[in-house]
C-alpha positions in Angstrom: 108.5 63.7 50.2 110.6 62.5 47.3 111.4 64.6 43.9 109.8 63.1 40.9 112.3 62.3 38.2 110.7 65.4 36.2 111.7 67.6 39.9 115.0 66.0 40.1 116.2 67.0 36.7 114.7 70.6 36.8 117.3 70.9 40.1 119.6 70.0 38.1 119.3 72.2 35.4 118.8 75.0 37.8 121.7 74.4 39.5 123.7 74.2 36.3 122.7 77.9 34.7 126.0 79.6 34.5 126.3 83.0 36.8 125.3 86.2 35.0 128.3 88.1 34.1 128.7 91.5 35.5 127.4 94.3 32.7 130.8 95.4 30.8 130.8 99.2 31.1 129.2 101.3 27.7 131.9 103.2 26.0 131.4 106.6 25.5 131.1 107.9 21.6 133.5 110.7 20.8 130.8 113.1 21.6 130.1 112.2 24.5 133.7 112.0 25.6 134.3 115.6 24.0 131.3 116.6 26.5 132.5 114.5 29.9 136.3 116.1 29.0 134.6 119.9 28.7 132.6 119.7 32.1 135.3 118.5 34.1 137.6 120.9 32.7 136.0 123.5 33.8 135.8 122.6 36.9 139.4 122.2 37.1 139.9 125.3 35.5 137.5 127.4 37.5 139.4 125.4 41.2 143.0 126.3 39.9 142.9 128.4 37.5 144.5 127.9 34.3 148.3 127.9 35.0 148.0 125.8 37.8 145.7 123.1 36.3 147.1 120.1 34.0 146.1 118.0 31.1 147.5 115.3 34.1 144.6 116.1 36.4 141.7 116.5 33.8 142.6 112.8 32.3 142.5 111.6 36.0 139.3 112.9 36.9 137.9 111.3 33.5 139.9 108.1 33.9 141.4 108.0 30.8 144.6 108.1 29.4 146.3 111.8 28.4 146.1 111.0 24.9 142.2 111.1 24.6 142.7 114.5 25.7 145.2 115.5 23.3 143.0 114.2 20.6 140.4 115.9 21.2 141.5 119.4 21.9 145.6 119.4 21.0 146.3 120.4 24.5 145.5 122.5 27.6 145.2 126.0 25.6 143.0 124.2 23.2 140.6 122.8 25.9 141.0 126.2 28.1 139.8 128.0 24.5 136.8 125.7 24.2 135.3 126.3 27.8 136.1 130.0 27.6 134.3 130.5 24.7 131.4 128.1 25.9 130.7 130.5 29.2 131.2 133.4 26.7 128.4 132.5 24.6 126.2 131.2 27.3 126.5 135.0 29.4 126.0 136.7 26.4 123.3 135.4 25.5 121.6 135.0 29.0 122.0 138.9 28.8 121.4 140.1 25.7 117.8 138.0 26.4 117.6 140.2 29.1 117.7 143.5 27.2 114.4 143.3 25.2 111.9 146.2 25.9 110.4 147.6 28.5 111.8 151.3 30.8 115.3 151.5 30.7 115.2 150.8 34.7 113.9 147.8 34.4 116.4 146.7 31.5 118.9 147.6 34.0 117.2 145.6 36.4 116.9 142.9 34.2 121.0 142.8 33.3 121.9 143.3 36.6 119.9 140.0 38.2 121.3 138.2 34.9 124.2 138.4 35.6 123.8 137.5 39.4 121.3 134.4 38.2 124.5 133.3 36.2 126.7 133.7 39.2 124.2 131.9 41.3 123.9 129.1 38.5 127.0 128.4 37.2 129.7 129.8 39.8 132.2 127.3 38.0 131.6 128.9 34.3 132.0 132.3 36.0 135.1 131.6 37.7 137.0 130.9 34.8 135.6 134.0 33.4 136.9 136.0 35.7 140.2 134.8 36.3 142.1 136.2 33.3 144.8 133.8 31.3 147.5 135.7 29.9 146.7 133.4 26.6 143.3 134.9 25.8 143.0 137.1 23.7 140.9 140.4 24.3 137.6 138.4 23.0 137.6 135.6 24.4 137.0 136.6 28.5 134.6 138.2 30.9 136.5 141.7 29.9 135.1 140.8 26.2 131.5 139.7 27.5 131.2 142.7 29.5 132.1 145.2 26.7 129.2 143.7 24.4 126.5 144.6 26.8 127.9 147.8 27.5 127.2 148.0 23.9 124.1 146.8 23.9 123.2 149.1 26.6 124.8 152.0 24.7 122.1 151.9 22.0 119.4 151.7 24.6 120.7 154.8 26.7 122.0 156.8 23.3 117.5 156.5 22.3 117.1 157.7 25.9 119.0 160.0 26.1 118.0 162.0 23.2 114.7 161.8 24.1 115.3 163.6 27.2 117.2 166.2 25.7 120.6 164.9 26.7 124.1 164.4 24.3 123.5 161.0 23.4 127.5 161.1 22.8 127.3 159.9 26.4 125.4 157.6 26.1 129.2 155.3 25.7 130.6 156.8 28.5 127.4 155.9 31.1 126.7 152.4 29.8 130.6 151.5 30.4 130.1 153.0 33.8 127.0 151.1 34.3 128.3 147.4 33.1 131.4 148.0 35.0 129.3 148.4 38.7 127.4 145.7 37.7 130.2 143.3 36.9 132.5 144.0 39.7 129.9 143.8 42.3 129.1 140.3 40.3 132.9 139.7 41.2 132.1 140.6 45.0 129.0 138.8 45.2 130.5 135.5 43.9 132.9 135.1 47.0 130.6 136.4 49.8 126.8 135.4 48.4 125.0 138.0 50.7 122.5 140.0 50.7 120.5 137.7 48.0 120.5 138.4 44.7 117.5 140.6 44.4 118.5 142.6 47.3 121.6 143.2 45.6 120.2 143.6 42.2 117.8 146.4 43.8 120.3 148.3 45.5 122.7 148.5 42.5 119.9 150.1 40.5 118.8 151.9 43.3 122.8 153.7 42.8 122.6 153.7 39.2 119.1 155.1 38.7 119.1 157.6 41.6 122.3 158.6 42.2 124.0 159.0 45.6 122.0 162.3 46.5 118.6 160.8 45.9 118.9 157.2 47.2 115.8 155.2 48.3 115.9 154.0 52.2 114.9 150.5 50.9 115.1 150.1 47.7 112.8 146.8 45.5 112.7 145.8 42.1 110.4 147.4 40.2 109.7 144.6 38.1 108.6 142.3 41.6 106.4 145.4 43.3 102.7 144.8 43.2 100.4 147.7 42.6 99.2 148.6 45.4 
């Protein structure tokens, strides 16, 4: 069977529609470029650590030129300043939502699995918390963060205290005590990630609540037991 002339010239026209063009790739705004620089500097940052990490290897890993990266932040302090403070604000706050009401166990409870959850969440963000830079200052890293909820924690211990009769004085000297467990256990968890968090959580509270001459066998979160 032979094509009709109408057939024939639809071929033809068929034949003759130009190849799509392959889609151009969308240029990031300056936002956006800000945002794509941040996250994989911190990546970078929390892998190497700041001294060993280079403006070099972030443009790489963004493919683009160093420039862009000098525009937007000035340099490598500037970009190491801007994801410092990022993870600073972001534990701070995850904690200092933690510390609302309730008995001051299960506020410590609360801080402690916080700050595990965090570990858990964003192991890169706590990593370059925790490995000091000589060019931060003494608020602007996981030593600063820390100090602020021992702060917070001071207040809620100083009421405690004096309702049970003790020097509420203290109340500085036991919440520094406190934080610090809790942080450089965080420190230990994030390399070895066992017992789970809760587990861990538990048994830290279990120290700090009870003390070593009253321990419980097998210690739970009072916050997860069911009444029974």
């Amino acid at each position: 069977m032979t094509d009709g002339p109408g057939q024939a010239g639809g071929t033809a026209r068929r034949r003759a529609v130009p190849a799509a063009k392959p889609a151009s790739r969308v240029r990031m705004s300056a936002t956006q470029r800000r945002e794509q620089l941040i996250s994989i500097a911190r990546q970078v940052f929390a892998e190497r650590g700041f001294d060993a990490t280079s403006i070099e290897e972030v443009a790489a890993r963004a493919k683009v030129s160093k420039p862009v990266v000098y525009e937007h932040f000035g340099g490598k302090e500037g970009l190491y300043a801007v994801v410092v403070d990022r993870e600073v604000r972001s534990l701070l706050e995850r904690i200092t939502t933690a510390l609302t009401a309730g008995h001051p166990r299960e506020l410590l409870e609360q801080a402690a699995l916080t700050l595990l959850t965090y570990i858990e969440e964003e192991t890169s963000g706590f990593r370059v918390l925790v490995r000091e830079s000589p060019l931060m200052s003494a608020t602007g890293n996981f030593s600063s963060v820390m100090n602020d909820v021992a702060h917070q924690v001071e207040h809620i211990l100083g009421a405690e205290f004096s309702s049970r009769g003790y020097d509420p004085k203290l109340a500085e000297l036991y919440s520094q005590a406190l934080v610090g467990m809790v942080a450089l256990t965080g420190r230990w968890w994030l390399e070895v990630r066992k017992p789970r968090k809760e587990t861990v959580a538990a048994h830290l509270v279990n120290l700090a609540w009870n003390g070593l001459s009253h321990l419980e066998a097998k210690p739970g979160l009072s916050t997860s037991r069911k009444p029974g």
